[in-house]
KEVEX-658030 format. One record per residue: residue in three letters; chain; y, z, x of N, C-alpha, C in turn. Coordinates in Angstrom, 3 decimals, decimal comma. Layout:
REM KEVEX-658030
["Ala" "A" [Y Z X] [Y Z X] [Y Z X]]
...
***
This chain:
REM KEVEX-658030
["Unk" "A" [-1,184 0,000 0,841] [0,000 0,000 0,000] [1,238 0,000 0,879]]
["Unk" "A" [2,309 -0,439 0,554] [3,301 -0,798 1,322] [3,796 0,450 2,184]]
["Unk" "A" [4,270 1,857 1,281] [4,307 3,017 2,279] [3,665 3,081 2,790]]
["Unk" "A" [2,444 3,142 2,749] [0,970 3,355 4,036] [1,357 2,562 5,215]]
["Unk" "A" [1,536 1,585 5,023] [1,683 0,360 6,089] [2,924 0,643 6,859]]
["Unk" "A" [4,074 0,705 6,146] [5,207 1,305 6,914] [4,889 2,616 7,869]]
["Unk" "A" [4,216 3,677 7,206] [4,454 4,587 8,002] [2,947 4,497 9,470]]
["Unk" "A" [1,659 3,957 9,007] [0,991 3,560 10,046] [1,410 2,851 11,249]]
["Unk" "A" [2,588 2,217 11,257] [3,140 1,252 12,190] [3,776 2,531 13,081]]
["Unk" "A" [4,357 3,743 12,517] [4,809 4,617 13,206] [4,318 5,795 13,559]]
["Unk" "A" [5,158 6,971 14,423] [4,842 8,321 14,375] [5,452 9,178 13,912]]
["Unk" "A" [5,042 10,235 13,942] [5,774 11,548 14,102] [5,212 12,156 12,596]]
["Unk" "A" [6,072 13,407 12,158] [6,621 14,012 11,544] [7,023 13,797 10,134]]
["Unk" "A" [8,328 12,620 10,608] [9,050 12,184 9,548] [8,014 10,962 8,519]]
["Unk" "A" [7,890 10,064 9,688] [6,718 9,224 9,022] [5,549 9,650 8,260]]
["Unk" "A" [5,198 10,928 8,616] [4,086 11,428 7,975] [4,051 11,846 6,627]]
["Unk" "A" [5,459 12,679 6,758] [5,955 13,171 5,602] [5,951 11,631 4,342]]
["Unk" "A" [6,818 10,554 4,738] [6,977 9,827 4,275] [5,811 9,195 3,349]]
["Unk" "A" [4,931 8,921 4,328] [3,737 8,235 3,968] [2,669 9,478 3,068]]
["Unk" "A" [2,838 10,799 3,072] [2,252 11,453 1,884] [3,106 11,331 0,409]]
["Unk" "A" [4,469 11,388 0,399] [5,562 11,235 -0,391] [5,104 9,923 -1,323]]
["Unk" "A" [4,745 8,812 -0,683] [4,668 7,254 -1,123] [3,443 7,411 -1,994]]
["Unk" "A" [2,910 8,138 -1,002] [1,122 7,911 -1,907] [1,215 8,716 -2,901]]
["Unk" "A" [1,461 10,277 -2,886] [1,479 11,053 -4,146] [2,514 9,770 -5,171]]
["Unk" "A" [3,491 9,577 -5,109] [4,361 9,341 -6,195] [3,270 8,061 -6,731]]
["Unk" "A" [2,570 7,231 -6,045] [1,937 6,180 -6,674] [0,645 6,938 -7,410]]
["Unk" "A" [0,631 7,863 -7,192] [-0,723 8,733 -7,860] [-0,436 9,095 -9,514]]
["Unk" "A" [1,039 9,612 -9,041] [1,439 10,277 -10,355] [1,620 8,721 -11,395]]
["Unk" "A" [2,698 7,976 -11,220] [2,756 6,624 -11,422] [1,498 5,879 -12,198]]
["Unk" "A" [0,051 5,754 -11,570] [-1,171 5,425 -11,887] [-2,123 6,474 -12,623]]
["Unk" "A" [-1,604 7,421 -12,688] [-2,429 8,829 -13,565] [-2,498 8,286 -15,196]]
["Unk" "A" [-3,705 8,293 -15,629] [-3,648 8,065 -16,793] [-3,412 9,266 -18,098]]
["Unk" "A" [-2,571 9,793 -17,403] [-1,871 11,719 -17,943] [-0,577 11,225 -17,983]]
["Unk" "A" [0,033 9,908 -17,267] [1,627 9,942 -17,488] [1,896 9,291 -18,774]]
["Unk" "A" [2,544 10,049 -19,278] [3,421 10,305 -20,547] [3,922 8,611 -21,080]]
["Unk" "A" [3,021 7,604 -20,497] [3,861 6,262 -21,156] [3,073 5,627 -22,158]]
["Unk" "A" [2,295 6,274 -22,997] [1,662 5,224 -23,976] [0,436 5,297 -24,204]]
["Unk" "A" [-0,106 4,394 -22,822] [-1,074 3,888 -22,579] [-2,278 4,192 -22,992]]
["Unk" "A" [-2,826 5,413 -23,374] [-3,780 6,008 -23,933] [-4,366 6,118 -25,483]]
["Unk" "A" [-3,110 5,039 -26,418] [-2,992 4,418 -27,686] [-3,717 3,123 -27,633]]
["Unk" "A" [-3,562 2,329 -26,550] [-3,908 0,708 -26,890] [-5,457 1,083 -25,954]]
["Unk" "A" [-6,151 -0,116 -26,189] [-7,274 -0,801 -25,870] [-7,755 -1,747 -24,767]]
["Unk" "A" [-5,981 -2,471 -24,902] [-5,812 -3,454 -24,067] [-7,227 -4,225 -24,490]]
["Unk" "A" [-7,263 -4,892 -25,738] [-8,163 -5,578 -26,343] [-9,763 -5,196 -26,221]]
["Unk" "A" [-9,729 -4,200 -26,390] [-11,388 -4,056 -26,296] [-11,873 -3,502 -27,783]]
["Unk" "A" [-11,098 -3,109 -28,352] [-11,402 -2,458 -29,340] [-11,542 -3,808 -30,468]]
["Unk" "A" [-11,237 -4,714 -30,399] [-11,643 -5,889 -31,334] [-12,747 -7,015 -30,671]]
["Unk" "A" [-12,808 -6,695 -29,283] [-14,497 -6,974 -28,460] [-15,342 -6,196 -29,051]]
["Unk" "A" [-15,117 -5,158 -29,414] [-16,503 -3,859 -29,585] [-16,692 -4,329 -31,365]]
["Unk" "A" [-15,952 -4,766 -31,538] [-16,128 -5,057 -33,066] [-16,843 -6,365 -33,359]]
["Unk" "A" [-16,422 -7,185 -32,292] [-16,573 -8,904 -32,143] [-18,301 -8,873 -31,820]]
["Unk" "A" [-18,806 -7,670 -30,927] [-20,124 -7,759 -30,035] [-20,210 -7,988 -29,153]]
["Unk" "A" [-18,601 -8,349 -28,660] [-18,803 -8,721 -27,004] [-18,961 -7,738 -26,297]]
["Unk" "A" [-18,566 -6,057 -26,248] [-18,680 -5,510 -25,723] [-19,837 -4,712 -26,267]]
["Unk" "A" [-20,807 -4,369 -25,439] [-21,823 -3,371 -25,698] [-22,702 -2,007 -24,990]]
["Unk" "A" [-22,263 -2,396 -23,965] [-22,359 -1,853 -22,942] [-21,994 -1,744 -21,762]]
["Unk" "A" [-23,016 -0,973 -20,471] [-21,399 -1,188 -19,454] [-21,742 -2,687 -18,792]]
["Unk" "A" [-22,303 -3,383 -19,077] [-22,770 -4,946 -18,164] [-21,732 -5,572 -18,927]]
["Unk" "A" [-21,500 -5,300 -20,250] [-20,513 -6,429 -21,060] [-19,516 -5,686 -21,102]]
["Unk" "A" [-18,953 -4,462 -20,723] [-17,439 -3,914 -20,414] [-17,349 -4,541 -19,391]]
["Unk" "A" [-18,070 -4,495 -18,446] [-17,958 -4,861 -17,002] [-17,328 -6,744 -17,177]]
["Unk" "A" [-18,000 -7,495 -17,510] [-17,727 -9,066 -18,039] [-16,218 -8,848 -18,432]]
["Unk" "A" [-15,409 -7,839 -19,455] [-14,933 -7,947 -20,351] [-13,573 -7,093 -19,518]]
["Unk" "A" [-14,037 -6,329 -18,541] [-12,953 -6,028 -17,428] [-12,547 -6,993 -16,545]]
["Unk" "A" [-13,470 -8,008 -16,071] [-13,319 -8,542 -15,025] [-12,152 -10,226 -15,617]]
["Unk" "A" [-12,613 -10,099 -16,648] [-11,836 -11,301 -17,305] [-10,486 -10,674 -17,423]]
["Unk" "A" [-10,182 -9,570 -18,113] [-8,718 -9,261 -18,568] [-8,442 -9,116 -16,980]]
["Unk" "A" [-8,588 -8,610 -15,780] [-7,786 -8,420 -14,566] [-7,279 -9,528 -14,304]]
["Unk" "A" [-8,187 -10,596 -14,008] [-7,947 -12,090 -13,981] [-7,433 -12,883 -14,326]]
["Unk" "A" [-6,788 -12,576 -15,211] [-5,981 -13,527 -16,422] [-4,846 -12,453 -16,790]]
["Unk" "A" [-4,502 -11,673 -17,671] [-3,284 -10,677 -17,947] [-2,988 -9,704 -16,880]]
["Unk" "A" [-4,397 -9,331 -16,299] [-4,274 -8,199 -15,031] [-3,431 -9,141 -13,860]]
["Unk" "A" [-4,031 -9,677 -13,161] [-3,324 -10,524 -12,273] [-1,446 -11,093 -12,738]]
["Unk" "A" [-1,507 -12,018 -14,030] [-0,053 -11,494 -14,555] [0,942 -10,482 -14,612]]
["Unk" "A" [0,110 -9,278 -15,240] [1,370 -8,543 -15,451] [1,533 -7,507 -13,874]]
["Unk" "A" [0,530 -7,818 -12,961] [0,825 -7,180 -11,490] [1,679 -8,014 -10,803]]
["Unk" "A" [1,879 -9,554 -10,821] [2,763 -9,689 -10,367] [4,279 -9,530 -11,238]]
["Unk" "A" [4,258 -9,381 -12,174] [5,790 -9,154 -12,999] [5,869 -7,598 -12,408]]
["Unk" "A" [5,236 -6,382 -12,096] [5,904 -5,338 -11,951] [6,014 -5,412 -10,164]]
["Unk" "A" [4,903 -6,045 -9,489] [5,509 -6,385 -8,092] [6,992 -7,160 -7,952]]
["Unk" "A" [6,682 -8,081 -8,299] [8,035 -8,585 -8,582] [9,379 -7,683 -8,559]]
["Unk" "A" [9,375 -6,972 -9,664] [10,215 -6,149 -10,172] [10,294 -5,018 -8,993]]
["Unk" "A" [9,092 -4,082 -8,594] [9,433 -3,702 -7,238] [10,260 -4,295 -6,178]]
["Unk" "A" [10,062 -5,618 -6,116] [10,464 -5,851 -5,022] [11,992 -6,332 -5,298]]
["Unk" "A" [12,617 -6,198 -5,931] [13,950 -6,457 -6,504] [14,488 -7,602 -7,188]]
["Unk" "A" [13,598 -8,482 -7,674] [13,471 -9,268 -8,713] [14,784 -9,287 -10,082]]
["Unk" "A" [15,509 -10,032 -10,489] [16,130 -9,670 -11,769] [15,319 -9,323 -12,451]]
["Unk" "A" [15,221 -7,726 -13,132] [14,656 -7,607 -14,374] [14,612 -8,362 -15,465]]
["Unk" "A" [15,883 -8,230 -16,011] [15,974 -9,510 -16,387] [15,317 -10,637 -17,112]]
["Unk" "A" [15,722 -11,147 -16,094] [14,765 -12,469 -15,933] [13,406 -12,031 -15,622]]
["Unk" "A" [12,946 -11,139 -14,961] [11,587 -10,739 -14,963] [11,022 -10,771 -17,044]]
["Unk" "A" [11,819 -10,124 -17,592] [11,473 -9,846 -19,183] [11,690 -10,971 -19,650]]
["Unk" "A" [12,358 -11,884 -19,349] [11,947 -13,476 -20,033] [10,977 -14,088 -19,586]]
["Unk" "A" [10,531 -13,802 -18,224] [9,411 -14,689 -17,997] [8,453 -14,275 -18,531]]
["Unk" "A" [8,079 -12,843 -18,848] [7,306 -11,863 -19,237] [6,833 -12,501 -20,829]]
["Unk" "A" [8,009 -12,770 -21,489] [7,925 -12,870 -22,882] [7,165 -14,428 -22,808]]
["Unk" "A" [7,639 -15,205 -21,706] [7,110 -16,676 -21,874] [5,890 -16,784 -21,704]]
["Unk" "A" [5,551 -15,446 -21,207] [3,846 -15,800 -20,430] [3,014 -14,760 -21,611]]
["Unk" "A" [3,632 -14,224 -22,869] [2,932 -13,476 -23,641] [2,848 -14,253 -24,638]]
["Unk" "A" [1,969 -15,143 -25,495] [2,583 -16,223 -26,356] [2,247 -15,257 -28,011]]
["Unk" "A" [1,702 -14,035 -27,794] [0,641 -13,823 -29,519] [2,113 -12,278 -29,599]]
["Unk" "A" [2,356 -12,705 -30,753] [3,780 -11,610 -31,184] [2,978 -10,370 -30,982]]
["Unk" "A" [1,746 -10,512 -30,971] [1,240 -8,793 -31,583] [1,240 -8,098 -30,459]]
["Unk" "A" [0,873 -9,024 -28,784] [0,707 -8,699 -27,629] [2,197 -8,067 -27,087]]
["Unk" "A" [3,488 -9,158 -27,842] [4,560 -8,886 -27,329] [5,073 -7,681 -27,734]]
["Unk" "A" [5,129 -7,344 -29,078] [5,142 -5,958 -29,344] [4,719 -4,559 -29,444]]
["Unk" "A" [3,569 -5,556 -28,566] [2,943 -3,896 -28,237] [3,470 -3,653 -26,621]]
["Unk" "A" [3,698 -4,989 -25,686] [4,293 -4,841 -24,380] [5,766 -3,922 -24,583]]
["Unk" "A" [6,331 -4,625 -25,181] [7,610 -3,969 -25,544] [7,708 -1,786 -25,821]]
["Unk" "A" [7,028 -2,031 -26,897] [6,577 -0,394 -27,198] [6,064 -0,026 -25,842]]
["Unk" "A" [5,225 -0,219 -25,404] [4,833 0,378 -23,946] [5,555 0,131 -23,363]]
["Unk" "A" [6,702 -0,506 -22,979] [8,140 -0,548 -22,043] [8,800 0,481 -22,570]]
["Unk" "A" [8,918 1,144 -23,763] [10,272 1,789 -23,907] [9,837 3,014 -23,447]]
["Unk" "A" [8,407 3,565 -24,166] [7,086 4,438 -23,556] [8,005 4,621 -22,251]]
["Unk" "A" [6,850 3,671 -21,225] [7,366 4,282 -19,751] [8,382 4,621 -19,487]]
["Unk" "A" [9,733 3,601 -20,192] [10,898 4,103 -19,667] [11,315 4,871 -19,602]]
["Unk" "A" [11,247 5,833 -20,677] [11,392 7,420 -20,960] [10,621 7,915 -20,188]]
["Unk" "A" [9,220 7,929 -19,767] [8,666 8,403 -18,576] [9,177 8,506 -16,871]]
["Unk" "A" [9,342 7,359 -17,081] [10,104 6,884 -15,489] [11,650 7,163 -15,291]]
["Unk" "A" [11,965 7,478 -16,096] [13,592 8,122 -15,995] [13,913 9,626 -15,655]]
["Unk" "A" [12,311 9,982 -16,853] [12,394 11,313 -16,455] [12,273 11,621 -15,392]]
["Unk" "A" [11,380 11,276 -14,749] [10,628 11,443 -13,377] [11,300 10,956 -12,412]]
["Unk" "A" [11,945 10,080 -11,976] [12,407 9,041 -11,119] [13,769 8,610 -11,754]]
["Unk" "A" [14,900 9,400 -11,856] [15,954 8,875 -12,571] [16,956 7,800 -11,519]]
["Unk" "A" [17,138 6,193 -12,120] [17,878 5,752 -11,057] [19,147 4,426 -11,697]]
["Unk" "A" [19,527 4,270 -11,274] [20,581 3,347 -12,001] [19,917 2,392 -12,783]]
["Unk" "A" [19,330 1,395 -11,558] [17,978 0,705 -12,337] [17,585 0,435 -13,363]]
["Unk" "A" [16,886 1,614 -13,591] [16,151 2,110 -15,016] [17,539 2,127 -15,971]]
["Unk" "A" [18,298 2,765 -15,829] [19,696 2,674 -17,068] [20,220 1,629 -17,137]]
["Unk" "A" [20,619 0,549 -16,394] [20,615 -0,383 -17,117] [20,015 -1,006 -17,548]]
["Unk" "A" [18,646 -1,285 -16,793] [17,245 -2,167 -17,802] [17,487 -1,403 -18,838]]
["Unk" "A" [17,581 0,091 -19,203] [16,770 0,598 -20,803] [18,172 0,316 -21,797]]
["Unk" "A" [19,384 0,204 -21,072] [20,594 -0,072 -21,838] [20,600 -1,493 -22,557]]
["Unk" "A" [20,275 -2,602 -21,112] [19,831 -4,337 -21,779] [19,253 -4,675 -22,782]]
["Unk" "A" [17,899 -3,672 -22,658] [16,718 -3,971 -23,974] [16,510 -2,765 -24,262]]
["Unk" "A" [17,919 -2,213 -25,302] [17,244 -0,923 -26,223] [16,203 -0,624 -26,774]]
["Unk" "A" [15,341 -1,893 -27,202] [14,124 -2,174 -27,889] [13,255 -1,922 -27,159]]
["Unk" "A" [13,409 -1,790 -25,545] [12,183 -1,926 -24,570] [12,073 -3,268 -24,402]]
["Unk" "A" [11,647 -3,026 -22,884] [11,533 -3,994 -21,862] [9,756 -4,694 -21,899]]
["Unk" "A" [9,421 -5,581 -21,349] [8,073 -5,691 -20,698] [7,758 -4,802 -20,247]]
["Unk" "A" [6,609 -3,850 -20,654] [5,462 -2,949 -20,090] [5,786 -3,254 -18,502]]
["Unk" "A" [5,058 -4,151 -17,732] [4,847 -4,514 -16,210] [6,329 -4,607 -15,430]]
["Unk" "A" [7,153 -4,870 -16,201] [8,954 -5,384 -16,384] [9,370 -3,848 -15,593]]
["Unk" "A" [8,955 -2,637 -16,790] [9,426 -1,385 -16,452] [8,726 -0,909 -15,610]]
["Unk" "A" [7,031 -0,817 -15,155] [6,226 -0,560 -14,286] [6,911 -0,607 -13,135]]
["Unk" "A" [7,162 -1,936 -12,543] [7,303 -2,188 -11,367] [8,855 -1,767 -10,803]]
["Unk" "A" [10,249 -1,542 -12,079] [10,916 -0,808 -11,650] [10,889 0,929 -11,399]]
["Unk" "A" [10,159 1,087 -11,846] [9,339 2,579 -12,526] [9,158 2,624 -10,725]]
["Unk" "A" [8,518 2,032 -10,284] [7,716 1,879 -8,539] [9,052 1,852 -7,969]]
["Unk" "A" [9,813 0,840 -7,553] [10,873 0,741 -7,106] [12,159 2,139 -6,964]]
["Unk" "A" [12,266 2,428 -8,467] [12,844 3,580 -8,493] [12,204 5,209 -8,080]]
["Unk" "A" [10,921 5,138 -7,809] [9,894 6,237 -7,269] [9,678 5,740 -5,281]]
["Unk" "A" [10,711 4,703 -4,969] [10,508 4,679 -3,835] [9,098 3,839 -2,927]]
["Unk" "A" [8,279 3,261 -3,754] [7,171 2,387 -3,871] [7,366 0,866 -3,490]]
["Unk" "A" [6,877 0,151 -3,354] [6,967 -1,178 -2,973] [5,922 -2,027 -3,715]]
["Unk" "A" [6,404 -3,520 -3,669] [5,333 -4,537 -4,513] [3,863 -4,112 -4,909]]
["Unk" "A" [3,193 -4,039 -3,539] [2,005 -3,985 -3,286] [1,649 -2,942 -4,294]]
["Unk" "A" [2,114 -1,386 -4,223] [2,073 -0,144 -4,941] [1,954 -0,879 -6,759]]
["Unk" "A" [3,065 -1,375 -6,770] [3,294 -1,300 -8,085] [2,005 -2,332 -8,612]]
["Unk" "A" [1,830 -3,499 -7,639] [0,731 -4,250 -8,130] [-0,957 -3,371 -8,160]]
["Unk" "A" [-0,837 -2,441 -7,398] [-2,473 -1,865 -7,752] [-1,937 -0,354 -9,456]]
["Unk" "A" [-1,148 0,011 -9,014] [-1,128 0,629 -10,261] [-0,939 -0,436 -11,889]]
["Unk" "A" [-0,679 -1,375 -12,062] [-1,066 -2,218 -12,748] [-1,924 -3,302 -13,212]]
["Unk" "A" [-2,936 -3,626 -12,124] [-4,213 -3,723 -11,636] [-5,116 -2,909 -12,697]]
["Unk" "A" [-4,878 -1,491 -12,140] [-5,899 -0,398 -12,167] [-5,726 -0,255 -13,633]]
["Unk" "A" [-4,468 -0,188 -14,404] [-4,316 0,026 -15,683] [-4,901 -0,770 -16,345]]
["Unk" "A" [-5,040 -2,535 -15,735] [-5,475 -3,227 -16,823] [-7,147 -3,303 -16,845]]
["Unk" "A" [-7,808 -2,497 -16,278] [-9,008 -2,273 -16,541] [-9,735 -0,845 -16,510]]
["Unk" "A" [-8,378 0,202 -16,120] [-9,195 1,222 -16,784] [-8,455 2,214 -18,206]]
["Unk" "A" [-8,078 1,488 -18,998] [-7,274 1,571 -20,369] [-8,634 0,790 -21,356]]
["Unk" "A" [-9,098 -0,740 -20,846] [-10,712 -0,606 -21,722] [-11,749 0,441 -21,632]]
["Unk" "A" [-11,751 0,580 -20,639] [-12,708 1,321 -20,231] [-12,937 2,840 -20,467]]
["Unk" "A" [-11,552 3,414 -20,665] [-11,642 4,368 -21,247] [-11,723 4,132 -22,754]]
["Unk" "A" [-11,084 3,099 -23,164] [-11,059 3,015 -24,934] [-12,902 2,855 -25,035]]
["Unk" "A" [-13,096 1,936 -24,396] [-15,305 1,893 -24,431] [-15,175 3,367 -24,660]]
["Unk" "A" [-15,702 4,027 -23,999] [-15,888 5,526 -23,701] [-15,832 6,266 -25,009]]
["Unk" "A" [-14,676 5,969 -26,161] [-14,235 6,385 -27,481] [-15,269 5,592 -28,495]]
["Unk" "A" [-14,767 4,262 -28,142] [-15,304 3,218 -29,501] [-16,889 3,554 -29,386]]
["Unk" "A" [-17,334 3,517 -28,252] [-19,253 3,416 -28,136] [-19,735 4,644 -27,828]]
["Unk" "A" [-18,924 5,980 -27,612] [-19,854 6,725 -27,124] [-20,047 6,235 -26,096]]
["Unk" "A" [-19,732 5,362 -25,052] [-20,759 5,503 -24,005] [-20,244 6,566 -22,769]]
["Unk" "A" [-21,614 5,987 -21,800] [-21,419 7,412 -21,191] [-19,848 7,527 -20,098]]
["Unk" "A" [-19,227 8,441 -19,784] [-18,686 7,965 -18,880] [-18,308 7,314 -17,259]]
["Unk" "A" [-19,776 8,336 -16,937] [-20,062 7,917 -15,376] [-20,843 6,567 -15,579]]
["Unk" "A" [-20,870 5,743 -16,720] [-21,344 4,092 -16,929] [-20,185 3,976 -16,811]]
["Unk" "A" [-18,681 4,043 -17,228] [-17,658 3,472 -17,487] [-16,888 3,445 -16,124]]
["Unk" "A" [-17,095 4,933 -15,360] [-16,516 4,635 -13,916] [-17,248 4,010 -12,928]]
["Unk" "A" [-18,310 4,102 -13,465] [-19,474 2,908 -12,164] [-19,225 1,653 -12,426]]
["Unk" "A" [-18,460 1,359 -13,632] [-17,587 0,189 -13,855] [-16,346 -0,684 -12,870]]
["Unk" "A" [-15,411 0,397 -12,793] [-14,412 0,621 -12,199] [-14,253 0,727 -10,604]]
["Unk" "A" [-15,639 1,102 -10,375] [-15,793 0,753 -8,898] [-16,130 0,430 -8,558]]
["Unk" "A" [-17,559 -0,934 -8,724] [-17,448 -1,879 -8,753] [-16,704 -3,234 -8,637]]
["Unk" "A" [-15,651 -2,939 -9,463] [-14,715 -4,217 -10,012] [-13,826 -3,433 -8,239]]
["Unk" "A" [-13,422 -2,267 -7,907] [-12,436 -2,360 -7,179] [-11,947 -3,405 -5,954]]
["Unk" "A" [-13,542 -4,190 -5,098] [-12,912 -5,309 -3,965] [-12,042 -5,987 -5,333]]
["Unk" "A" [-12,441 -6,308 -6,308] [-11,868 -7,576 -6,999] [-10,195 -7,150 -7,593]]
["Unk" "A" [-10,185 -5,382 -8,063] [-8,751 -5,439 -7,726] [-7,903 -5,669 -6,362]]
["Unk" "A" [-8,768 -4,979 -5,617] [-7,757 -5,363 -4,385] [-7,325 -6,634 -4,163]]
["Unk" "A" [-7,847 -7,463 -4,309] [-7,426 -9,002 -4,098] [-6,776 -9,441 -5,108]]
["Unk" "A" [-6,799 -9,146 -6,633] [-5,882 -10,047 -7,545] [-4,461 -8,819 -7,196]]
["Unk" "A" [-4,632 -7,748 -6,497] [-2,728 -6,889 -6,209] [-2,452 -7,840 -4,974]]
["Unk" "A" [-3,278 -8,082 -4,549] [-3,034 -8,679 -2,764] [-2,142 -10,049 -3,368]]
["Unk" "A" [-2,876 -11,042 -4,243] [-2,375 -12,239 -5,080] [-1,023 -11,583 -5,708]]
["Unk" "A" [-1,067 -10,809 -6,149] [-0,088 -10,802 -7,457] [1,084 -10,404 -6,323]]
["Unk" "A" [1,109 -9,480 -5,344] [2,339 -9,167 -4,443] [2,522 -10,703 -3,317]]
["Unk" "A" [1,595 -11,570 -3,295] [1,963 -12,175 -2,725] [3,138 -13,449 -3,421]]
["Unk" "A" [2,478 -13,584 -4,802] [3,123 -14,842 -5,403] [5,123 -13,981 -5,797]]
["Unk" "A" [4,794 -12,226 -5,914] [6,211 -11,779 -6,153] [6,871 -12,193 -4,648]]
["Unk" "A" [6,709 -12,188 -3,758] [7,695 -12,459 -2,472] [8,231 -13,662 -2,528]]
["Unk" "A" [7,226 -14,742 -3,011] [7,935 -16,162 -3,567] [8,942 -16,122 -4,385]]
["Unk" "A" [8,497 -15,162 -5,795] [9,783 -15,414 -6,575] [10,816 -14,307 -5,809]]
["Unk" "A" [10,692 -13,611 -5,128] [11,959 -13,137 -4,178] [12,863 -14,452 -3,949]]
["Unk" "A" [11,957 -15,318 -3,627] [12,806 -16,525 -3,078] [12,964 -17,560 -3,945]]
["Unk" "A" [12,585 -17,687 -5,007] [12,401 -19,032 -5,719] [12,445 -18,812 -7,284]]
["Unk" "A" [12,105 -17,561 -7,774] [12,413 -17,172 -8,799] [11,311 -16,928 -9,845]]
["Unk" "A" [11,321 -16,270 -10,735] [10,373 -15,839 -11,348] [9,502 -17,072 -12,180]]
["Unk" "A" [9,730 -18,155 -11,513] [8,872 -19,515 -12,218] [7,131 -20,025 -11,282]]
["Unk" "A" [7,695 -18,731 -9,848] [6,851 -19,420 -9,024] [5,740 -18,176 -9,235]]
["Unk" "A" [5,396 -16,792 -9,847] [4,977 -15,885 -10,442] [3,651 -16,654 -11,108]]
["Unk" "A" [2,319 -16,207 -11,377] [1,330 -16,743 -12,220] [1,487 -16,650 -13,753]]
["Unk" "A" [1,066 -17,660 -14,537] [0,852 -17,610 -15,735] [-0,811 -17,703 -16,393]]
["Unk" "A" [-1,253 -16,820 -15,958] [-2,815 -16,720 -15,810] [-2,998 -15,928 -17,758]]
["Unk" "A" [-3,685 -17,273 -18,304] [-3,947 -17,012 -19,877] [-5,436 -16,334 -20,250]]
["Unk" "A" [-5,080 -16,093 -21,335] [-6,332 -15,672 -21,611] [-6,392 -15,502 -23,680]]
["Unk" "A" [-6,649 -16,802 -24,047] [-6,292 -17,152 -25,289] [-7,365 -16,455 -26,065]]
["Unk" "A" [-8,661 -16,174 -25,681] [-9,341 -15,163 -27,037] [-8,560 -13,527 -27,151]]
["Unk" "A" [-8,094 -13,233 -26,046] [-7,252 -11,714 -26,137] [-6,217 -12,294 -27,092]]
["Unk" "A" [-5,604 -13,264 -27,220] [-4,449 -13,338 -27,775] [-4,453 -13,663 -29,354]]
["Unk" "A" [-5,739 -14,268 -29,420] [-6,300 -14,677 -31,062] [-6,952 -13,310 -31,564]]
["Unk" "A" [-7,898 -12,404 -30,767] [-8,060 -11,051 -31,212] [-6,963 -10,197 -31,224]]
["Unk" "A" [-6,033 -10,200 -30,511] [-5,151 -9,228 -30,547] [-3,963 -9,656 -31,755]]
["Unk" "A" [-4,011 -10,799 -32,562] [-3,103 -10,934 -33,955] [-4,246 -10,503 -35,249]]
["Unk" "A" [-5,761 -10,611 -34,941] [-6,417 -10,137 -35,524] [-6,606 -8,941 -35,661]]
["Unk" "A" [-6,347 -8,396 -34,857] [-6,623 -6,394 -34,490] [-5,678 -6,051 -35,019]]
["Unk" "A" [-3,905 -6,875 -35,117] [-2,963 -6,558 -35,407] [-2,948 -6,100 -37,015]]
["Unk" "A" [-3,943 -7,049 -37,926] [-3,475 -7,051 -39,113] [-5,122 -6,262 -39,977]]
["Unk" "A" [-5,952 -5,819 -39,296] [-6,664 -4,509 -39,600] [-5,744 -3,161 -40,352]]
["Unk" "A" [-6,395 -3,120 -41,626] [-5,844 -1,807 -42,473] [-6,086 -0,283 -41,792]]
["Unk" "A" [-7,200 -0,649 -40,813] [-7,455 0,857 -40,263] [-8,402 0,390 -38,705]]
["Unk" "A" [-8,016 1,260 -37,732] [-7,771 0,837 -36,804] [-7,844 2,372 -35,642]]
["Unk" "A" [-8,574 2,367 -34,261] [-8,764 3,372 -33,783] [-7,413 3,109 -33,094]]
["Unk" "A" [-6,612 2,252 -32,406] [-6,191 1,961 -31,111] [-4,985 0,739 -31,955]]
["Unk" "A" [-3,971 1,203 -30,929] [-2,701 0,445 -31,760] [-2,811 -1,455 -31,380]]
["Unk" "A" [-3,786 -1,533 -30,000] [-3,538 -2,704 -29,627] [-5,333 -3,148 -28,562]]
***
């Protein structure tokens, strides 16, 4: 992660300090205890478990590895991005261009305003007040993430594995609810899949340094159209475990 790397290059004291500072704050940041939402939605699994796609942990596992790949890989580079000093902005339009199903967008949104109130509390910085001033409504989920990182002193890389990690262990815990299943199936899940996060944060911080330079067009638009046809379907369910 980017503090790690900074402070390995050096010595002493100060560096040390530094480089525990970086890592705790990305801990707290990636805790699925912080106060932004996240523990409401599914991040589409909950209309897999209904569909039959999900049944266990071989087909959570299928059903993780697709969402990292496609929305995971996306929305890590929109909050790398945004770490790395990106127009917000314009980060939240590209955000909206690359979300095409309203139900997805408003649930991104609600989980933006979520964190923001989280990340302000915690990490109060100019930043954050004017993003939450721009879009009273809430920002892009990944939009606020990656300033959320930025303003906690974090870098691309950081913000891309804590958004990574969210987008496959938010199913995985929702499995855990919807099936009963067990949970040490659900984290033998999760670690597994981890070489494969490391490489779509490694991707996603790499394509944000481009749009450092070129703008948030050069960012992935990595789809994933049955999440987006289940997730207007999940939307309009009379009763429902999980908001999204």
């Amino acid at each position: 992660m980017s503090t790690t790397t900074e402070t390995v290059a050096g010595a002493g004291p100060a560096r040390a300090a530094t480089r525990t500072a970086g890592t705790a704050a990305l801990l707290v940041l990636a805790d699925g205890r912080f106060p932004a939402g996240g523990h409401a939605h599914s991040g589409g699994a909950e209309a897999a478990v209904k569909a039959g796609r999900i049944t266990d942990g071989r087909t959570l596992e299928e059903f993780c590895r697709g969402r990292l790949h496609t929305t995971g890989l996306t929305a890590a580079a929109l909050a790398a991005a945004a770490a790395a000093g990106v127009d917000p902005l314009a980060l939240d339009d590209a955000a909206d261009a690359r979300t095409p199903a309203p139900a997805l967008r408003t649930a991104a949104r609600r989980l933006g305003r979520q964190m923001m109130r989280a990340a302000r509390a915690a990490w109060p910085s100019a930043e954050l007040d004017a993003l939450a001033a721009a879009r009273p409504r809430g920002a892009h989920q990944p939009v606020v993430l990656g300033l959320a990182a930025r303003s906690a002193g974090l870098g691309p890389l950081d913000a891309a594995y804590a958004a990574v990690y969210e987008s496959v262990s938010g199913p995985a815990t929702a499995v855990v609810r919807l099936l009963s299943l067990d949970p040490f199936v659900a984290t033998a899940v999760l670690a597994r899949l981890a070489p494969e996060l490391d490489a779509v944060a490694a991707a996603a911080t790499a394509s944000a340094a481009r749009a450092s330079a070129e703008g948030p067009d050069a960012l992935p638009a990595a789809a994933a159209p049955l999440l987006d046809i289940t997730a207007e379907q999940h939307a309009a369910w009379p009763v429902r475990l999980f908001a999204s």
